[in-house]
N, CA, C and O of each residue as an XYZ file, in Angstrom:
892
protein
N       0.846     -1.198      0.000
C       0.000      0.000      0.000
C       0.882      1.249      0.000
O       1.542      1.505      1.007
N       0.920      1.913     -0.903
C       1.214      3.143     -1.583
C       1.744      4.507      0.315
O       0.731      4.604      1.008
N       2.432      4.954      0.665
C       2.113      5.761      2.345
C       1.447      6.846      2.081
O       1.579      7.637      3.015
N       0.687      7.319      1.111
C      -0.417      8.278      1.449
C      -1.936      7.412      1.665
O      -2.865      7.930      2.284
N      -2.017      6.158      1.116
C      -3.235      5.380      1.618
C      -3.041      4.828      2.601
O      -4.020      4.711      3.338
N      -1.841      4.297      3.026
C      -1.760      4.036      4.360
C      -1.801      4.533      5.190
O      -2.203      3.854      6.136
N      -1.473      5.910      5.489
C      -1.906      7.291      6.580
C      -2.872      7.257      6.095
O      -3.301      6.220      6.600
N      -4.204      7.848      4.975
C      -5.792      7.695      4.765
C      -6.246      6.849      6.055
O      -6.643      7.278      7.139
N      -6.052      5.389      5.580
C      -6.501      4.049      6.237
C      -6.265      4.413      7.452
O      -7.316      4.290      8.080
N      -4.849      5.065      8.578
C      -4.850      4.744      9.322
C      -5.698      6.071     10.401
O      -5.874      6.070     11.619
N      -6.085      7.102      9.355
C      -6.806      8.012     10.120
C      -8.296      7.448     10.092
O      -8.918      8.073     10.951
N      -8.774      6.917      9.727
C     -10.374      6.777      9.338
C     -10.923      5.755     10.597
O     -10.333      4.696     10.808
N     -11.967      6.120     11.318
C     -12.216      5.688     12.096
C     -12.411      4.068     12.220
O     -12.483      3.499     11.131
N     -12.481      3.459     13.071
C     -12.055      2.013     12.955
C     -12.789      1.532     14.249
O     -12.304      1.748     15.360
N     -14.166      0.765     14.044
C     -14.617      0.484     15.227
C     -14.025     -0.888     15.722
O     -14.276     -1.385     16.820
N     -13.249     -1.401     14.811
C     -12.376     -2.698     15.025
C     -11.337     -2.959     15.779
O     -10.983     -3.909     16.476
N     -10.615     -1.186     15.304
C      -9.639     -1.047     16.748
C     -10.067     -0.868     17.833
O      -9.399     -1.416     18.710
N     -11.692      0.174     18.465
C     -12.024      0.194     19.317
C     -13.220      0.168     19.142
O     -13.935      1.047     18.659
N     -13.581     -1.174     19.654
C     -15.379     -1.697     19.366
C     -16.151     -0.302     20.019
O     -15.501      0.707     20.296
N     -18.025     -0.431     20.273
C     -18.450      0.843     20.341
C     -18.271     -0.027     22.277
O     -18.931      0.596     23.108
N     -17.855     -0.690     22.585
C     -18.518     -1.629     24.294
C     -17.167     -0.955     24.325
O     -17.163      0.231     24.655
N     -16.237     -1.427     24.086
C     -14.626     -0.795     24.513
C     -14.705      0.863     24.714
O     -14.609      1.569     25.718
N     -14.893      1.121     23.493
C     -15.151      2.503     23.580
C     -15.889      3.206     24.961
O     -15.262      4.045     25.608
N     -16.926      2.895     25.255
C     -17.297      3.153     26.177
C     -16.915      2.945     27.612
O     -17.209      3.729     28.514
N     -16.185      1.740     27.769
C     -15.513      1.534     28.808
C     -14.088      2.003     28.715
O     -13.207      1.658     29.503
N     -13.923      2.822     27.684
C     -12.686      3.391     27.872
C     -13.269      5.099     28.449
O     -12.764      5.517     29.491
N     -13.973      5.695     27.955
C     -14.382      6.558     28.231
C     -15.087      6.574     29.981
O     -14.892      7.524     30.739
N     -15.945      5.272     30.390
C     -16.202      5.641     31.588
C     -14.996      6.013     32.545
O     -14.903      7.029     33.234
N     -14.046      4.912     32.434
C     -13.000      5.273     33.420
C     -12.363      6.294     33.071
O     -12.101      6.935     34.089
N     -11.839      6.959     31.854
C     -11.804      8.202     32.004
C     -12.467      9.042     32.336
O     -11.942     10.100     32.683
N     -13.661      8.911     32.350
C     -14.429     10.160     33.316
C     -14.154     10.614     34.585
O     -13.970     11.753     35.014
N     -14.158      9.180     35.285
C     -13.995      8.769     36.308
C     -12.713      9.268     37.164
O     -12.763      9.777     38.284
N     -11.740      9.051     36.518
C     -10.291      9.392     37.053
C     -10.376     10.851     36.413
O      -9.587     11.325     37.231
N     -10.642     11.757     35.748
C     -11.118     12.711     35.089
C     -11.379     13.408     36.471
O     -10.561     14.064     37.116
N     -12.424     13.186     36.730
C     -13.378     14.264     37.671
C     -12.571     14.094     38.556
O     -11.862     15.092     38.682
N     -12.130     12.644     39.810
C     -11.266     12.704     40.611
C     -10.333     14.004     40.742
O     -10.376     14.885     41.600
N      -9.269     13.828     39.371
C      -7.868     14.645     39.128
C      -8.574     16.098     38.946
O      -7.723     16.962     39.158
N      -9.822     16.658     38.630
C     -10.661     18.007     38.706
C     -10.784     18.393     40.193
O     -10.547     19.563     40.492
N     -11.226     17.281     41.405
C     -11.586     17.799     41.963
C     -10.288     18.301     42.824
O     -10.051     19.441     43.225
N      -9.404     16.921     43.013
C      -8.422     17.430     43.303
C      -7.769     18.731     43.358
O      -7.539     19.536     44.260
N      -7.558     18.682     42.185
C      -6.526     20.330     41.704
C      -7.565     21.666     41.660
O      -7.162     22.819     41.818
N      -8.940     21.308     41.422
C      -9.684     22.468     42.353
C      -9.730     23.006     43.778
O      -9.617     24.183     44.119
N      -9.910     21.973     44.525
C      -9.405     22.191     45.908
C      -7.753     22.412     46.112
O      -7.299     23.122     47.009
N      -7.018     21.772     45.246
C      -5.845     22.713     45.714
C      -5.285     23.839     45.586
O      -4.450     24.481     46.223
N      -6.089     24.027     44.329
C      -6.345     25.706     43.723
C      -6.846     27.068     44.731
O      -6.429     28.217     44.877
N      -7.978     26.248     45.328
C      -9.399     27.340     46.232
C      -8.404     28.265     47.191
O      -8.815     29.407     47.393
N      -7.249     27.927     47.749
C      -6.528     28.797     48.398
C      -5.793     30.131     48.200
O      -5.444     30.997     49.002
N      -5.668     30.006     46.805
C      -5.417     30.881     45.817
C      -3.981     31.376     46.336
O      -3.845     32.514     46.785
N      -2.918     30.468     46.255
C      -1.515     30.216     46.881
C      -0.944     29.541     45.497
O      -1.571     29.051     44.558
N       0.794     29.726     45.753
C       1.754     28.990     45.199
C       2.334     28.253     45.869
O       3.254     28.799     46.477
N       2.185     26.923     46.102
C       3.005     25.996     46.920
C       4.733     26.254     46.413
O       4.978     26.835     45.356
N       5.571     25.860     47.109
C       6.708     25.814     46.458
C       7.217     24.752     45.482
O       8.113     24.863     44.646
N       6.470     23.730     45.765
C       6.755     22.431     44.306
C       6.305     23.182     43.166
O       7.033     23.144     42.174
N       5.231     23.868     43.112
C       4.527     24.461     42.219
C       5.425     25.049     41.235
O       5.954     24.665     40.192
N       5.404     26.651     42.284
C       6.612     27.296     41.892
C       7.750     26.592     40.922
O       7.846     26.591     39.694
N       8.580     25.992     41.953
C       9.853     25.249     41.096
C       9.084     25.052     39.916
O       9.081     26.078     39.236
N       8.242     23.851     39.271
C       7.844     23.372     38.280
C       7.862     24.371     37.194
O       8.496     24.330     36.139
N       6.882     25.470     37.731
C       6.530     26.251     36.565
C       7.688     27.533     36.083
O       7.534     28.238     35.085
N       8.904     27.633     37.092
C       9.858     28.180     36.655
C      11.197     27.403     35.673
O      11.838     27.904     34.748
N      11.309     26.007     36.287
C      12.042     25.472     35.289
C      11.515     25.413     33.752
O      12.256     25.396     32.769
N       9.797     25.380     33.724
C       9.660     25.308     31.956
C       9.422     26.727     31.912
O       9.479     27.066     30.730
N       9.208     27.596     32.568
C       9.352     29.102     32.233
C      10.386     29.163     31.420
O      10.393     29.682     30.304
N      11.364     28.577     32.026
C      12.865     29.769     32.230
C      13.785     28.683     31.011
O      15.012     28.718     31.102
N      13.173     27.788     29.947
C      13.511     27.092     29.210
C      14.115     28.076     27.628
O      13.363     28.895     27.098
N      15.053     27.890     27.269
C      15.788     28.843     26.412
C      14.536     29.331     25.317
O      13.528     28.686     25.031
N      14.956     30.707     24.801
C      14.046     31.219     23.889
C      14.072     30.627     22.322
O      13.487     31.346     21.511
N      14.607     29.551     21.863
C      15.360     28.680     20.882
C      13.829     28.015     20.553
O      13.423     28.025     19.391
N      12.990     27.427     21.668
C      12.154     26.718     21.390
C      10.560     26.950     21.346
O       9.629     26.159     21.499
N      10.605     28.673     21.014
C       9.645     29.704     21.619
C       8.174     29.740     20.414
O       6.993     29.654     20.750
N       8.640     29.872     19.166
C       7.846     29.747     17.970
C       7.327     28.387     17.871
O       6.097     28.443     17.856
N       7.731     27.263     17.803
C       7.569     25.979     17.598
C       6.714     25.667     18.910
O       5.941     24.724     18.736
N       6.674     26.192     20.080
C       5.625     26.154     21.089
C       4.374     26.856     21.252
O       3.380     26.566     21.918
N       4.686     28.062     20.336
C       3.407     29.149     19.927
C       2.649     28.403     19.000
O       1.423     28.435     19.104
N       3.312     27.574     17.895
C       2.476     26.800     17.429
C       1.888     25.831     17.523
O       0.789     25.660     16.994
N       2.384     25.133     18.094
C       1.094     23.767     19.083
C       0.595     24.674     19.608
O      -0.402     24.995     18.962
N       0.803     25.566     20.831
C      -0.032     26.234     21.286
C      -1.679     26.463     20.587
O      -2.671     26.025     21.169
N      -1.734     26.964     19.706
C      -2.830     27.348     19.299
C      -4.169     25.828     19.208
O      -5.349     25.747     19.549
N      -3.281     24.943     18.635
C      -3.964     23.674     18.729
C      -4.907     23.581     20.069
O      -5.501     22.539     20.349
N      -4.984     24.686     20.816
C      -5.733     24.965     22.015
C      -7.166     25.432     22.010
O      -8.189     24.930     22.477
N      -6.862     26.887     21.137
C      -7.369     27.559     21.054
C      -8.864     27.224     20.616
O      -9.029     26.279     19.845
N     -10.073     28.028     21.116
C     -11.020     27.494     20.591
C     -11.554     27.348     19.271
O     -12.637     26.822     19.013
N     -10.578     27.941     18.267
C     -11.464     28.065     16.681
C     -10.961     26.768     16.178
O     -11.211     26.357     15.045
N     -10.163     26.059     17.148
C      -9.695     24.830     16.356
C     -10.729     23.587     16.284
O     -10.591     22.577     15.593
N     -11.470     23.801     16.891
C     -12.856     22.910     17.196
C     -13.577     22.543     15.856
O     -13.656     21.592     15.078
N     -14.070     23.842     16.013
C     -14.926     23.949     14.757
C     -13.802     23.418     13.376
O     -14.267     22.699     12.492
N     -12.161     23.913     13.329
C     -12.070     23.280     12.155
C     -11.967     22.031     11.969
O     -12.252     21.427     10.934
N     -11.493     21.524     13.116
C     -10.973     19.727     13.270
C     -12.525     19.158     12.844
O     -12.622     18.448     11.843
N     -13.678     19.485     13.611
C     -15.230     19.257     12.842
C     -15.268     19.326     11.426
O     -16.076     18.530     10.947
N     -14.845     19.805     10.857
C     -14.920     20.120      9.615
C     -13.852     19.262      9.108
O     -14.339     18.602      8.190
N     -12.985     19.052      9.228
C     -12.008     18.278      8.688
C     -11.787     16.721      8.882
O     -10.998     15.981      8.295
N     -12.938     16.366     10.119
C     -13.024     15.220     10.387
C     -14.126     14.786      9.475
O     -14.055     13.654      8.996
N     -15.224     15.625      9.157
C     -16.395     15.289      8.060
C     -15.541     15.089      7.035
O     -15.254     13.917      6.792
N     -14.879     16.269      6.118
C     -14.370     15.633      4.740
C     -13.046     14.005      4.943
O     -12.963     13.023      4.205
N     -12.451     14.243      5.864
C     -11.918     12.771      6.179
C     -12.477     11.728      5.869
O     -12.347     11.025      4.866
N     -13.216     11.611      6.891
C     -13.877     10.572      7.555
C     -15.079      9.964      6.888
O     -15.422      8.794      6.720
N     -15.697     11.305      6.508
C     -17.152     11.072      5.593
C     -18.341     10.616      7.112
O     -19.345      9.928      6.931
N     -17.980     11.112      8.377
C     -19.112     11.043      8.831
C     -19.579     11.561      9.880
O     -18.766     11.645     10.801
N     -20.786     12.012     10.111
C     -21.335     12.910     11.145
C     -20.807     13.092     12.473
O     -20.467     14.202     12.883
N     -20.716     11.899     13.252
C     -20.371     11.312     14.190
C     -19.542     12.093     14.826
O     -20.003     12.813     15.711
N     -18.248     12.128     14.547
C     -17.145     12.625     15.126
C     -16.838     14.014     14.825
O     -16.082     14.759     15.448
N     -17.501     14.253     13.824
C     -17.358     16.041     14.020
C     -18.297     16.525     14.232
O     -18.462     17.678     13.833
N     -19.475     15.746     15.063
C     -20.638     16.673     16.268
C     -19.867     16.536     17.277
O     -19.747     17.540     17.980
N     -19.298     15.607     17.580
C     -18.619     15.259     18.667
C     -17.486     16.400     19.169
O     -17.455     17.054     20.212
N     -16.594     16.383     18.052
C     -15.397     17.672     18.144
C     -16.113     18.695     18.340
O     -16.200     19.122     19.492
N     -16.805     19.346     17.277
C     -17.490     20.814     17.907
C     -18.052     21.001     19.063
O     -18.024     22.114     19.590
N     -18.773     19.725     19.760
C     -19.600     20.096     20.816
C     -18.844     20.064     22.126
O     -19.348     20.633     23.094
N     -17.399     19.301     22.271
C     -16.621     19.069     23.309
C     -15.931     20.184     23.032
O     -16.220     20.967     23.937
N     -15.143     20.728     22.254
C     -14.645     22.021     22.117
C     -15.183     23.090     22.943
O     -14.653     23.785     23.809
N     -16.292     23.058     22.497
C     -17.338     24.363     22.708
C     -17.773     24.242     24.003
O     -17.490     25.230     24.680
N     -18.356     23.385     24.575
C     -18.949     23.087     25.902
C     -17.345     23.167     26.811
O     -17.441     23.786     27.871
N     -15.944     22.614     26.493
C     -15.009     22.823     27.191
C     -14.347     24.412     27.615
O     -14.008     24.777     28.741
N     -14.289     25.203     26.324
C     -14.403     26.122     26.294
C     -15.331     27.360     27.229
O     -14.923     28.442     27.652
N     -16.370     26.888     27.322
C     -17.846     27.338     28.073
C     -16.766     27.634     29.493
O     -15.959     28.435     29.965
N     -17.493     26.248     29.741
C     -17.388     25.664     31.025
C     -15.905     26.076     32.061
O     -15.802     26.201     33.281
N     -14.742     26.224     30.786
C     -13.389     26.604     31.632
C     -13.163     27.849     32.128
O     -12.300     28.189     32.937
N     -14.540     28.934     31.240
C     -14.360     30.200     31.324
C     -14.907     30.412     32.415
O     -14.426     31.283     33.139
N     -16.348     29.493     32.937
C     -16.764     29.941     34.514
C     -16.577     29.581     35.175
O     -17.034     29.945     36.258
N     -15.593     28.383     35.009
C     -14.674     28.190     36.678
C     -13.941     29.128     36.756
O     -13.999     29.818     37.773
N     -13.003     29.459     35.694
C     -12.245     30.656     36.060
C     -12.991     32.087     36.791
O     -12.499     32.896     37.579
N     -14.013     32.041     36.339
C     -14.986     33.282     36.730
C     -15.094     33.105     38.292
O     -14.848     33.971     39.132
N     -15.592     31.568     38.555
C     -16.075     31.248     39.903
C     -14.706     31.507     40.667
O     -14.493     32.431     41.452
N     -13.754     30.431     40.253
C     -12.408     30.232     41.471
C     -11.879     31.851     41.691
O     -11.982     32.454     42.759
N     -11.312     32.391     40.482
C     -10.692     33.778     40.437
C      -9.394     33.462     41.043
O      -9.173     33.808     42.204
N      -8.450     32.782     40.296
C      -7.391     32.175     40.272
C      -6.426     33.335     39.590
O      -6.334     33.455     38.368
N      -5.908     33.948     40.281
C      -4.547     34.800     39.171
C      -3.991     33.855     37.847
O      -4.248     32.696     37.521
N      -3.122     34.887     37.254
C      -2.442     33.907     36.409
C      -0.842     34.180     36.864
O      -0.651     35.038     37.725
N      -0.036     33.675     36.466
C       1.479     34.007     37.540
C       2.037     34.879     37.370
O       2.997     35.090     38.112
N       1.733     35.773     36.365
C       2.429     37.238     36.892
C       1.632     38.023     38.337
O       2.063     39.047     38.866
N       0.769     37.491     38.651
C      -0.415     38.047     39.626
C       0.184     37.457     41.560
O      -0.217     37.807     42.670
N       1.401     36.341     41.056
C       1.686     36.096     41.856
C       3.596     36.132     42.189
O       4.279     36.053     43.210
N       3.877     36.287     40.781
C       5.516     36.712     41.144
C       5.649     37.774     39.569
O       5.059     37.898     38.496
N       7.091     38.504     40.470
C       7.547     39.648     39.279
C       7.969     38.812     37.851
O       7.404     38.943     36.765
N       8.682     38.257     38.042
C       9.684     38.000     37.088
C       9.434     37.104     36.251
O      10.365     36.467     35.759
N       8.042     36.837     35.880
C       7.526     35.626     34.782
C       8.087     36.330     33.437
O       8.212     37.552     33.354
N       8.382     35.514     32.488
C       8.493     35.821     31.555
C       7.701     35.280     30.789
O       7.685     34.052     30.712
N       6.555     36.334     29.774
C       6.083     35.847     28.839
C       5.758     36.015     27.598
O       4.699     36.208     27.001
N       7.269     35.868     27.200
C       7.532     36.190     26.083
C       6.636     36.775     24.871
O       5.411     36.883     24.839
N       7.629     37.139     23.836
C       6.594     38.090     22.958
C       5.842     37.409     22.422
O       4.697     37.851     22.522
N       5.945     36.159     21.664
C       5.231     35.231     20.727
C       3.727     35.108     21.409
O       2.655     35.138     20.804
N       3.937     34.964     22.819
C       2.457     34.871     23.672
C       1.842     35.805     25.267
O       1.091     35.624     26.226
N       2.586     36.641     24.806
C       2.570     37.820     26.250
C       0.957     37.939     26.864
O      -0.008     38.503     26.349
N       1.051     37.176     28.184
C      -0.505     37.379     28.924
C       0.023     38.258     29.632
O      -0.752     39.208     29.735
N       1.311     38.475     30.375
C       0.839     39.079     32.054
C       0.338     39.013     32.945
O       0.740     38.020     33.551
N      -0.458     39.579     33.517
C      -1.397     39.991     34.413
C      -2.302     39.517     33.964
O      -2.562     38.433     34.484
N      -3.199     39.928     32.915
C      -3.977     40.452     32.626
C      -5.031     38.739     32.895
O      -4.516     37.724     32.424
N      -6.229     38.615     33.536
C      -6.925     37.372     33.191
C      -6.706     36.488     34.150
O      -5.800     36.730     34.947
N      -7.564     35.149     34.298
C      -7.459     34.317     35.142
C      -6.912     33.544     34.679
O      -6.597     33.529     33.489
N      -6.453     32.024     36.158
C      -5.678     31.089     35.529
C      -6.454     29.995     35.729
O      -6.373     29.059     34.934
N      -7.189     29.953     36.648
C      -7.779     28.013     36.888
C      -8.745     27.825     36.089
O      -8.753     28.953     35.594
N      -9.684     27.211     35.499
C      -7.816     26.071     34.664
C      -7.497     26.480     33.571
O      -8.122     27.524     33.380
N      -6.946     26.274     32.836
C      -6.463     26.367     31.446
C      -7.146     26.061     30.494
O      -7.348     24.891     30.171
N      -7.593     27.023     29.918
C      -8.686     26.314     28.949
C      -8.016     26.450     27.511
O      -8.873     26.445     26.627
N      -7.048     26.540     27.165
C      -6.590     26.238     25.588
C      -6.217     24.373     26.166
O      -6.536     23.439     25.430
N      -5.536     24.136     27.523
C      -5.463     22.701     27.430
C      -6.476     22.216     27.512
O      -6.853     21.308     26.770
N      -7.258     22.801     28.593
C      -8.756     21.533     28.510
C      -9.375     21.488     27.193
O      -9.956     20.415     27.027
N      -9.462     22.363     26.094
C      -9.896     22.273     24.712
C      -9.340     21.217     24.082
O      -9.967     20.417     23.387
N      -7.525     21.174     24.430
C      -6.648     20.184     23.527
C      -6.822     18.826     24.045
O      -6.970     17.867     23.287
N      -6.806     18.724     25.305
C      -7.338     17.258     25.876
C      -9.089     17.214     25.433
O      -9.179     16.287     24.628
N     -10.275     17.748     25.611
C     -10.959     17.505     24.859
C     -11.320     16.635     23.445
O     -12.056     15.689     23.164
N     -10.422     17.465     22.762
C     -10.829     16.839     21.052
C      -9.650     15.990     21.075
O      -9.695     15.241     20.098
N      -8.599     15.790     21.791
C      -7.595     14.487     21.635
C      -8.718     13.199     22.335
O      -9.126     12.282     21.623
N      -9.077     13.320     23.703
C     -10.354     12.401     23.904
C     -11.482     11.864     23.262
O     -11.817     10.685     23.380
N     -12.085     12.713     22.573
C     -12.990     12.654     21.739
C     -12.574     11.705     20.456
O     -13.074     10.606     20.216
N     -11.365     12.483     19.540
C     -11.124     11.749     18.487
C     -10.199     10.384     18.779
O      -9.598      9.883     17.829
N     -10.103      9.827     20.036
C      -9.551      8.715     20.572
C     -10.387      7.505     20.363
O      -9.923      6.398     20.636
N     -10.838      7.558     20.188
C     -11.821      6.325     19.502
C     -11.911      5.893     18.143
O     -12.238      4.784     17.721
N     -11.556      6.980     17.480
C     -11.724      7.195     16.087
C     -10.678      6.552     15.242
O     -10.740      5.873     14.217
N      -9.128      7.222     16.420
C      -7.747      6.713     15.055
C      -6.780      5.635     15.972
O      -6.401      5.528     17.138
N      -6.632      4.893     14.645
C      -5.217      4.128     15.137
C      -4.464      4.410     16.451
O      -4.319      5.466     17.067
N      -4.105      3.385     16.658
C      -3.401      3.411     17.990
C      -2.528      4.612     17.843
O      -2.779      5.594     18.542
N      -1.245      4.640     16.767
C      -0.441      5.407     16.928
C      -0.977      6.670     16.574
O      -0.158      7.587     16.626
N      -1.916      6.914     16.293
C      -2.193      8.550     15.762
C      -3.094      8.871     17.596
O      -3.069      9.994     18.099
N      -3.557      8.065     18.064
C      -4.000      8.171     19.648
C      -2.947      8.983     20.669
O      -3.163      9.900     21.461
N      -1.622      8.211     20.293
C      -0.784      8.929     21.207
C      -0.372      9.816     20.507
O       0.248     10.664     21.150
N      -0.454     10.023     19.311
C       0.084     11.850     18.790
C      -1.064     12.343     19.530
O      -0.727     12.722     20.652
N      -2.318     12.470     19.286
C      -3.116     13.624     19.698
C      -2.919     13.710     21.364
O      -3.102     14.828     21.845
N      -2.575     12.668     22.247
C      -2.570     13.010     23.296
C      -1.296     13.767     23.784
O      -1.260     14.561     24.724
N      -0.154     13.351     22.906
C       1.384     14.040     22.877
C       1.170     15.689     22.494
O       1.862     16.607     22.934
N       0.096     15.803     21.614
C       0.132     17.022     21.521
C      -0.927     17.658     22.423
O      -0.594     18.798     22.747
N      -1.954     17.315     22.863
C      -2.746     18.020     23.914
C      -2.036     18.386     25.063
O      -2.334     19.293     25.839
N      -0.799     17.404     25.147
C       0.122     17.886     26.485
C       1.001     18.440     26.379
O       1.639     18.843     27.352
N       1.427     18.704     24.832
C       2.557     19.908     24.607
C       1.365     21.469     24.749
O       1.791     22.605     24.960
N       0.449     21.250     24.640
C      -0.256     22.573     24.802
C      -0.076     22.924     26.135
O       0.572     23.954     26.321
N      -0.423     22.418     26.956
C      -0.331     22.502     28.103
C       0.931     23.081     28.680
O       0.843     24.055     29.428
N       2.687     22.289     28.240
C       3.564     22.557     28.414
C       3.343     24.067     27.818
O       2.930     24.923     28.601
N       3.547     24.341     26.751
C       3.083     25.660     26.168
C       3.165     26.792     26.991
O       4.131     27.509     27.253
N       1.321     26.862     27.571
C       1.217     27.760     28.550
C       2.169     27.730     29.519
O       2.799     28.773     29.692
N       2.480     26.579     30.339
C       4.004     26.913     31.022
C       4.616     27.880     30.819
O       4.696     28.989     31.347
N       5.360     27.059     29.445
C       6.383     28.081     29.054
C       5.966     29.387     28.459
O       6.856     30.238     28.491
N       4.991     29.705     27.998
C       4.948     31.373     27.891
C       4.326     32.276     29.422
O       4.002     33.459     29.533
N       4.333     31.309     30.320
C       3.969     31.881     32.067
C       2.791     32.322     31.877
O       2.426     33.218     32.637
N       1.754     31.800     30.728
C       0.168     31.874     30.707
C      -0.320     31.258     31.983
O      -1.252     31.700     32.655
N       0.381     30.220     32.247
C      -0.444     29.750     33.267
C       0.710     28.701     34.819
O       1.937     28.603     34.846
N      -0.068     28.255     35.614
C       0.830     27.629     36.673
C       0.281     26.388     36.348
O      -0.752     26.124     35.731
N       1.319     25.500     36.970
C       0.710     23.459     36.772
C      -0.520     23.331     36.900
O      -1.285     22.834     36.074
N      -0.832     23.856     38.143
C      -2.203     23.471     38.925
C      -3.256     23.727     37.369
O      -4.109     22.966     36.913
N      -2.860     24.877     36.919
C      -4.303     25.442     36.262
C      -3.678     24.627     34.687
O      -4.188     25.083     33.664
N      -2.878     23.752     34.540
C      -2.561     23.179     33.658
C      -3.466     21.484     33.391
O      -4.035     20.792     32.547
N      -3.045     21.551     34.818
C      -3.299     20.053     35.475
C      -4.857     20.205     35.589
O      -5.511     19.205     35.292
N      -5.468     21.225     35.945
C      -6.932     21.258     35.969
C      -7.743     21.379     34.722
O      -8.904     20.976     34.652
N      -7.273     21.791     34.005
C      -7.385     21.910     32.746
C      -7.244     20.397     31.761
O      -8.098     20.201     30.896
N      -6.512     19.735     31.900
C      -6.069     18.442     31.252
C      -7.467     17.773     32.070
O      -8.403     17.714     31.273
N      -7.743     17.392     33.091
C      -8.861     17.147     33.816
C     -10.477     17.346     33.124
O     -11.264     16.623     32.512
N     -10.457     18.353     33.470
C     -11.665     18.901     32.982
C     -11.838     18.561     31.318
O     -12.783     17.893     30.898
N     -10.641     19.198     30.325
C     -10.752     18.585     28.998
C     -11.387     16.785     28.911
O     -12.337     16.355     28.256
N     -10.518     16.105     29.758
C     -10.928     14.821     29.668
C     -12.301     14.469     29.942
O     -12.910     13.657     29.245
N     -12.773     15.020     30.873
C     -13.748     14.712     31.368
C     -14.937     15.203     30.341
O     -15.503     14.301     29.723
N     -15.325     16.433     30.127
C     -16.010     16.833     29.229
C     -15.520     16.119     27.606
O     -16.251     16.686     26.794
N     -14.870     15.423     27.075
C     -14.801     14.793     25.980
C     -15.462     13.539     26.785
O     -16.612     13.304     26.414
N     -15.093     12.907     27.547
C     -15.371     11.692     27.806
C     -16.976     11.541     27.910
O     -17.592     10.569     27.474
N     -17.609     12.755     28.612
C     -19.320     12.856     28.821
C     -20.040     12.952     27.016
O     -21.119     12.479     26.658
N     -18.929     13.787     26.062
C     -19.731     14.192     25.154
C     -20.170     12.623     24.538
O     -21.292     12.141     24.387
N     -18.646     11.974     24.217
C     -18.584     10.618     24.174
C     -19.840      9.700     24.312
O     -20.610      9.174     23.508
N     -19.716      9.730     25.733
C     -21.051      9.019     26.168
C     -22.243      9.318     26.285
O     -22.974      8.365     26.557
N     -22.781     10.423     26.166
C     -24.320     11.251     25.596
C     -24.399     10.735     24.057
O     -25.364     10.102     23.629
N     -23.442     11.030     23.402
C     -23.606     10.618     22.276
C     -23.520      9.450     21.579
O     -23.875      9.293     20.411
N     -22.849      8.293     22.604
C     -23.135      7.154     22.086
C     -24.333      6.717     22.362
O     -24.747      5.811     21.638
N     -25.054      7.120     23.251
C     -26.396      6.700     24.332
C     -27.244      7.269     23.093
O     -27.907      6.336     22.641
N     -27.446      8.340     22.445
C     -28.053      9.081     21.833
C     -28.431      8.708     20.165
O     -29.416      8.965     19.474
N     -27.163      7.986     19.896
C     -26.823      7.359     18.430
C     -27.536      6.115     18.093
O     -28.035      5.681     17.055
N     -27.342      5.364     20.175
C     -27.646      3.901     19.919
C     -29.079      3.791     20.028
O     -29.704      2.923     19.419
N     -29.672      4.722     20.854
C     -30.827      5.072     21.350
C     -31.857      4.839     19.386
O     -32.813      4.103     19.140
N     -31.331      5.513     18.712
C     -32.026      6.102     17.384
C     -31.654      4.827     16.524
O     -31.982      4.764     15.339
């Protein structure tokens, strides 16, 4: 087989690699450990403190040379919310089917929602709010300015990596999850955000892909 039909083949969804019973039991326990790791890092958040493990963490990938600054702005965006809607769109002409790009748009969007009013609720700084000397660089300069718990360009990227986890080949599974967690690293490194609101964020993404998941298989099988 020719390697542009073989990448085709190996993106196209495959209920063979993951039956729709697997599927679902892959998704419950991610929910599951999902919400756990949410509630967690919410409550360790509510104090609205920097532990010192913290700290350390988020200054060593701060303070990571400026060499690797563009190439992180660009995964970065893979965060962002307009990527939803295109991966929807790009999973229809792929794929050729409904399924997975209601799925992407609606976990996007509902992750998106949802990250903006915890942040509203907790009122979590972001780390310039808590030390001088963040650097965040030009490619992605927040500052001050905005909240941090949780991260919602990661919970977006863990989202649609969850979501389309059912869909591709094993090995294209761990790219999307390799890259939902370079987003994450990302914000690190441009001092958008601290672990906690990284880590809460990866959480919450999971979890809300994992629910859309299962509404919508309930919903599909239901019809």
């Amino acid at each position: 087989m020719p390697p542009v039909a073989r990448l085709a083949a190996d993106a196209r969804p495959s209920h063979r690699r993951l039956p729709r019973d697997r599927s679902r039991i892959h998704a419950s326990r991610s929910l599951a450990v999902a919400l756990v790791a949410l509630a967690v890092t919410t409550l360790t958040a509510l104090p609205d403190q920097v532990s010192t493990f913290e700290e350390a963490v988020f200054r060593s990938l701060n303070g990571l040379p400026d060499a690797v600054e563009w190439p992180l702005w660009s995964v970065m965006q893979l965060g962002a919310v307009l990527v939803a809607p295109a991966l929807s769109l790009l999973a229809a002409l792929v794929w050729r089917r409904l399924r997975p790009s209601v799925d992407l748009a609606a976990a996007g969007l509902l992750t998106w929602l949802l990250a903006r009013e915890m942040k509203e609720l907790l009122g979590r700084g972001r780390p310039g709010a808590f030390f001088d000397d963040v650097d965040t660089r030009g490619a992605g300069a927040i500052g001050n300015e905005g909240l941090g718990f949780p991260s919602g360009h990661t919970a977006v990227a863990f989202a649609l990596a969850s979501v389309a986890y059912p869909y591709l080949h094993p090995r294209w599974r761990v790219v999307a999850l390799a890259l939902a967690a370079a987003v994450g690293f990302a914000r690190l490194y441009f001092g958008a955000h601290l672990p906690l609101d990284v880590l809460g964020g990866a959480a919450l993404g999971v979890a809300l892909g994992a629910c859309v998941h299962l509404v919508m298989d309930l919903l599909t099988h239901h019809h």
